[in-house]
C-alpha positions in Angstrom: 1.4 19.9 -10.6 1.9 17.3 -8.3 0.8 14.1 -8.8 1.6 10.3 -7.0 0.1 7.3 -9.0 0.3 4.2 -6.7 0.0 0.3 -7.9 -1.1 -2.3 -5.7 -0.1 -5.6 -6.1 -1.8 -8.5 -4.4 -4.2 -11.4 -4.1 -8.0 -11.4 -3.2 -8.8 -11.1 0.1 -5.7 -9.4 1.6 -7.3 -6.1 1.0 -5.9 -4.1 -2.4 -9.5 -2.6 -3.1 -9.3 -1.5 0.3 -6.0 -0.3 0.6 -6.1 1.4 -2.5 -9.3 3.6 -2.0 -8.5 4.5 1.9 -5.4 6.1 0.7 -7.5 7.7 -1.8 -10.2 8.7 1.0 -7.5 9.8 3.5 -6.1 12.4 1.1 -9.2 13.9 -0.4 -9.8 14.8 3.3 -6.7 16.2 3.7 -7.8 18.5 0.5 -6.3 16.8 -2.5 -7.7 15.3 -5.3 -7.8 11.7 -5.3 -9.0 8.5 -7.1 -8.9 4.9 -5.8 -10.2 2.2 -7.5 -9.3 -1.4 -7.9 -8.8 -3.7 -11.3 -12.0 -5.5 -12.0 -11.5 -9.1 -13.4 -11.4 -12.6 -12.4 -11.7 -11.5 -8.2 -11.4 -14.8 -5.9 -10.0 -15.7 -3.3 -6.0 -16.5 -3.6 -6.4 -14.4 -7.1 -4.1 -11.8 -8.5 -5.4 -8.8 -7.9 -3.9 -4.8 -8.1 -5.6 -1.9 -7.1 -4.7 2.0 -8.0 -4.3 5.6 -6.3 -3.8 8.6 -7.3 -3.0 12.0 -5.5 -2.6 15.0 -6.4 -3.0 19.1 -5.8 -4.9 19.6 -9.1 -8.1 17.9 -10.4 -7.2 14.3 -12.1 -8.5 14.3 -15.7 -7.4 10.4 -16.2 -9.2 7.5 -15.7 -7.2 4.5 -16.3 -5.1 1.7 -14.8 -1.3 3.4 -13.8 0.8 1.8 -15.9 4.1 4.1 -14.5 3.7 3.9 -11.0 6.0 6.0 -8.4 5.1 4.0 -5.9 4.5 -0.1 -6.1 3.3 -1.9 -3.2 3.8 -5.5 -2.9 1.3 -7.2 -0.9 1.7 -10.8 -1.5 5.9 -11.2 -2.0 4.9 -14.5 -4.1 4.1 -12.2 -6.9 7.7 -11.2 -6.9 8.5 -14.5 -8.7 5.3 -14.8 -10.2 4.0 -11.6 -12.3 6.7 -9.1 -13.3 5.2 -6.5 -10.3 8.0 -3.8 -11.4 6.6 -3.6 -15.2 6.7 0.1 -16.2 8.6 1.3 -12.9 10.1 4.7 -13.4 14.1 5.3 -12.3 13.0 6.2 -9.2 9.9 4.6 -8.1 9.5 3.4 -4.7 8.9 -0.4 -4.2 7.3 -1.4 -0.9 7.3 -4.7 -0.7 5.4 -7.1 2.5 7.7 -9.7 3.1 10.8 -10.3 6.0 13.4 -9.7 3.4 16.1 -7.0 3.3 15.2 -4.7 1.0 18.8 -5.7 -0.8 17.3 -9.1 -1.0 14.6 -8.1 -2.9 16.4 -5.7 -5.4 18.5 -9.6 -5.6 15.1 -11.1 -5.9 13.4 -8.9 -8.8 17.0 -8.5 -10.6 16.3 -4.1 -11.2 19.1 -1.3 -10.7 17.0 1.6 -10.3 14.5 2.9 -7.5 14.3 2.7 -4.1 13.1 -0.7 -2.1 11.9 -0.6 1.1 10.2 -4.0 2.9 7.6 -4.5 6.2 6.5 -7.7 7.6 3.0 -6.6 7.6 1.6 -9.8 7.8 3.3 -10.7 11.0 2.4 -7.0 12.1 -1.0 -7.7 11.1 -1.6 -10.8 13.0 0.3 -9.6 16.2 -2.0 -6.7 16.2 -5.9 -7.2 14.3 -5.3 -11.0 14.6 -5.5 -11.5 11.1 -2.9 -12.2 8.6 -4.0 -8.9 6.0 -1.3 -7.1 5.1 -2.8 -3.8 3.5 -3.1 -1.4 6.7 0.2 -1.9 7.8 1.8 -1.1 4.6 -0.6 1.8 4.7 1.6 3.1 7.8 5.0 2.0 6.2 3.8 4.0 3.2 3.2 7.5 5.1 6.5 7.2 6.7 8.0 6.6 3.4 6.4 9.4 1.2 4.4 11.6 3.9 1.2 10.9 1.6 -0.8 10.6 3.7 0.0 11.9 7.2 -0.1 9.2 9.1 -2.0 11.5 11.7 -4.6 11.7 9.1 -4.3 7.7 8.2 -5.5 6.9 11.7 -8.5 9.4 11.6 -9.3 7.8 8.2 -9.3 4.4 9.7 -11.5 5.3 12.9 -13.9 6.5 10.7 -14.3 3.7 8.1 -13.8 1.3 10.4 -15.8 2.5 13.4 -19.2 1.6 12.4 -18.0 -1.6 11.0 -15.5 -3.2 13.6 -15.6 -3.0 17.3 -13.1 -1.1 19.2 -11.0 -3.9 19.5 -10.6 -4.5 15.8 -10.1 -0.5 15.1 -7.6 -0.1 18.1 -5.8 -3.0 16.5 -5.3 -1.4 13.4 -3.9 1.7 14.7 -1.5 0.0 16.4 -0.5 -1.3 13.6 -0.3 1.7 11.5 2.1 2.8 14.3 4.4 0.0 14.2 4.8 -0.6 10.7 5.4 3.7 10.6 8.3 2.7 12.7 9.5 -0.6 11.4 9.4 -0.6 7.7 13.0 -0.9 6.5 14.9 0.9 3.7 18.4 0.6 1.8 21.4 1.3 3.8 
């Protein structure tokens, strides 16, 4: 069995709960098994929030927070030096992380030894290209070029049809470009 848990880390408003159930979406019609859900609590603006998804080939039985992720995806980098984001990280879980750091900087930064860092400036992507500073759709992109999961093919067709009825063409263009760049400029260990 083949199964990718996923942990979200950010602040309300710059879009974990949605992040975390596209991904979820985007597989399941790709023919996995998915779940995507976010962490129901004290939700406000500026807030700490993290959201989860899970992906696998065979049914998921669990129905609980990820507390081991593989990957961790860092939305807001102030929660680097705020909430230990890396709590329960496996030896080699991925850490994407939005900020214009190295990824060496922040394995500096968060002071761990094992996994595999990569970074995006997906809030500069994200204004450049939707005209708003959310960073979850770009690291969407950065996160199928890192893992595959999902194809970022299949990303794009998720977005024009979740966000087609509810953004005009301008909006949903703007966010497949940025899927595309941040697919080509998210940044890994040398």
């Amino acid at each position: 069995m083949q199964l990718t848990e996923i942990r979200w880390h950010g602040r309300g408003g710059q879009g974990v709960k949605t992040a975390a159930t596209l991904v979820a979406e985007v597989a399941m019609e790709t023919g996995m098994y998915t779940q995507g859900f976010p962490e129901y609590g004290p939700e406000r603006s500026g807030a700490p929030v993290r959201g989860f998804t899970r992906i696998s080939d065979v049914e998921i039985r669990m129905h609980c927070a990820i507390e081991n992720p593989d990957i961790i995806i860092v939305l807001d980098p102030s929660l680097l030096e705020t909430g230990n984001v890396c709590d329960g990280a496996k030896p080699n879980s991925v850490i994407l992380v939005n900020t214009d750091m190295t990824p060496e900087e922040v394995r500096k930064k968060i002071k761990i030894s094992e996994g595999k860092i990569y970074t995006l400036d997906a809030q500069t992507i994200a204004l450049k290209e939707i005209g708003r500073p959310i960073p979850n759709i770009p690291l969407i992109g950065a996160l199928s070029k890192i893992t595959g999961k999902p194809a970022v093919e299949a990303i794009k067709k998720g977005i024009k049809k979740k966000f087609g009825h509810k953004f005009s063409e301008k909006v949903v263009e703007g966010n497949l470009r940025a899927i595309e760049r941040s697919y080509n400029e998210v940044k890994s260990e040398k």
